[in-house]
N, C-alpha and C positions, 0 to 999 in steps of 0.2 A: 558334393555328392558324387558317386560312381558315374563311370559310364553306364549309361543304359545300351545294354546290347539287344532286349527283345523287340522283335517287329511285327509279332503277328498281329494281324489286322492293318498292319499299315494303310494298304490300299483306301479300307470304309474308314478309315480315322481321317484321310485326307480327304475326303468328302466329306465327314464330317466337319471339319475344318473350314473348309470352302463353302460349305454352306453358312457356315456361322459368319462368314464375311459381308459386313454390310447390314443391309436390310432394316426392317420398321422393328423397333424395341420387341421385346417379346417375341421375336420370329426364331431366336436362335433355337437350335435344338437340344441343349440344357437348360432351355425357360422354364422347358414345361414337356409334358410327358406329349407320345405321340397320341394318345386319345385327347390330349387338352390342345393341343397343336389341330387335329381336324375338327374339335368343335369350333374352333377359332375359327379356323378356316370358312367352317359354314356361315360363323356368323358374318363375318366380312362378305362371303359370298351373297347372303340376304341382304346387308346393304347394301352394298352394290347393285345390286337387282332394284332395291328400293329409287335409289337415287336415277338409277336409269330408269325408271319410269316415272320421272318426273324430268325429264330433260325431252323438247318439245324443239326438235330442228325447225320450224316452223315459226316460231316466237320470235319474230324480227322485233324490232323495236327503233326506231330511230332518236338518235344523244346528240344532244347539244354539245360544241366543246368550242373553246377561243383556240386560236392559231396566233400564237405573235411574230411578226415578222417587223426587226426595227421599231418602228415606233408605231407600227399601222396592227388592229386586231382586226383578225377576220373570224368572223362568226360563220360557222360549217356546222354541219350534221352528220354522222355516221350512221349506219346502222348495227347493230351486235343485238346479239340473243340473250335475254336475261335469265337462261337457264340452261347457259352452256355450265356454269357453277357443278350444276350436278351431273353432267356429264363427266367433268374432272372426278369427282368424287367415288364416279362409279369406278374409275380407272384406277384411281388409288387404292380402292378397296378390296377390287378384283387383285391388284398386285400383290398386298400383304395377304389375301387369302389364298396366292401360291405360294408364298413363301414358308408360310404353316404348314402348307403340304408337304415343300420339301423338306424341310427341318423332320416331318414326321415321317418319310421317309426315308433319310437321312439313320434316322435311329432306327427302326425297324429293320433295315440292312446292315447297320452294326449289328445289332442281336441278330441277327440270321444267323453271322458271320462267327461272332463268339460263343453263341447257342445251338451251334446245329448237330453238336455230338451229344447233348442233353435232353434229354426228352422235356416236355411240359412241367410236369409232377415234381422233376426234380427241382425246380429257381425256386419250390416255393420254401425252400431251406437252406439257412447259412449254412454252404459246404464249409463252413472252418469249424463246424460242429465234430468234436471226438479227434479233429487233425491236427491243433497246435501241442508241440511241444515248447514254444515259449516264442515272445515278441519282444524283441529291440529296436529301442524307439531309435529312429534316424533322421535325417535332417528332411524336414517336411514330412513326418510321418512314421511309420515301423517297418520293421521287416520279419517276417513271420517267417519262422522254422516248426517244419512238420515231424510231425514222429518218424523216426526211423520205420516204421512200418507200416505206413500211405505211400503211397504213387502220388508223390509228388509232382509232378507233371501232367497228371490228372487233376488234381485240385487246382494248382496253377488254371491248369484250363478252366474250372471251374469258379473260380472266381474273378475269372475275367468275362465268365460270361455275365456273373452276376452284375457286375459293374454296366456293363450293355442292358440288362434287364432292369436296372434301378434306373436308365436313362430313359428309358425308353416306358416303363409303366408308372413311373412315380415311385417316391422311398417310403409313403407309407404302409405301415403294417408290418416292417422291419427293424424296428427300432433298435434293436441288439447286435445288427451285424454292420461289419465295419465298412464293407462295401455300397451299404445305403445311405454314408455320409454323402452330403451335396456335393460335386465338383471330387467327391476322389475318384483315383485312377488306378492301376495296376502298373505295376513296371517288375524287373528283373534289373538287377545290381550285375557286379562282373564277376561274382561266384555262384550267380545261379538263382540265391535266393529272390523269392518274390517279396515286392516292395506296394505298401499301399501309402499312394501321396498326395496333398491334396496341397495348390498355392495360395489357398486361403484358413491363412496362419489359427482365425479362430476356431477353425474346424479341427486340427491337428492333433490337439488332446483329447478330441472323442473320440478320432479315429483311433487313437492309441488306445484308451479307454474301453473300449468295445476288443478290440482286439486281447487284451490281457485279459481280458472277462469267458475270453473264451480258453486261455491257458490254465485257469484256474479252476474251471467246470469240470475242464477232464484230467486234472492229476486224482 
């Protein structure tokens, strides 16, 4: 495939990145949209609150245990809390319910970032509507050519904001546009053209699919 030379956004994609690193299943910020990322959140925050109100510093208990030493056992007693359990838990749960947080600020700073020359009203339409003059499928995807008479550099920006709006609110209710395929991306090739790619091969023909659907609406 080309070199990719486009970098806008770099900076929020390498947070975005960085946050995908690690963490409890589900936390990355392509799990799940940033409103399903802060219910998450709340709900871990509820158990956690749960579980810490059942963890009682007060709850000593004294345990029996053997000691072996050679051939001689010694019978000893400790004390430990049988409800330190849910203190862990609370710890646990408080942690995955930052990470949901930041996963969903993570995306919400991407779309800032790819959206803030678009007003609201406009994401709610595939900007490739009336602008493909045709798509060539390429390796991991198409590459879309616009009419000689769009600003091309304008749409570019425009559907890269979309791509940031499909992560960040969820893909349904766009089922037509090629940018609300899971896990696609935006890129620029080394003539310019805009590339939409996705590295999950079974996505690749919808992507395409959607994309020529819209070359074909507007001849």
């Amino acid at each position: 495939m080309n070199r990719i030379l486009n970098a806008r956004g770099a900076p929020l994609l390498a947070a975005l990145l960085l946050a995908a690193c690690g963490g409890a299943p589900g936390t990355h910020p392509d799990d799940m949209s940033a409103t399903d990322h802060r219910a998450a959140a709340d709900s871990h925050d509820e158990e956690s609150e749960r579980h810490g109100e059942q963890y009682d510093p007060d709850a000593l208990e004294l345990r029996d245990r053997t000691a072996a030493s050679g051939d001689v056992y010694d019978f000893v007693q400790d004390v430990y809390n049988p409800t330190s359990v849910h203190l862990a838990a609370a710890g646990e749960h408080a942690d995955v319910a930052e990470q949901h947080r930041r996963a969903a600020e993570a995306l919400e700073a991407f779309e800032a970032e790819q959206c803030g020359s678009f007003p609201p009203d406009t994401r709610a339409l595939c900007p490739l509507l009336g602008q493909l003059a045709g798509a060539e499928n390429t390796d991991g995807g198409v590459r879309l050519q616009f009419r000689a008479d769009v600003n091309a550099e304008a749409v570019h920006a425009h559907v890269e904001c979309h791509v940031a709006f499909a992560r960040t609110h969820g893909r349904d209710g766009m089922d037509h546009c090629p940018m609300y395929v899971p896990g696609v991306r935006v890129e620029r090739d080394e003539a310019g053209a805009t590339l939409l790619l996705t590295d999950d091969e079974a996505s690749i023909p919808l992507v395409r699919r959607r994309a020529q659907a819209h070359v074909t609406a507007t001849e």
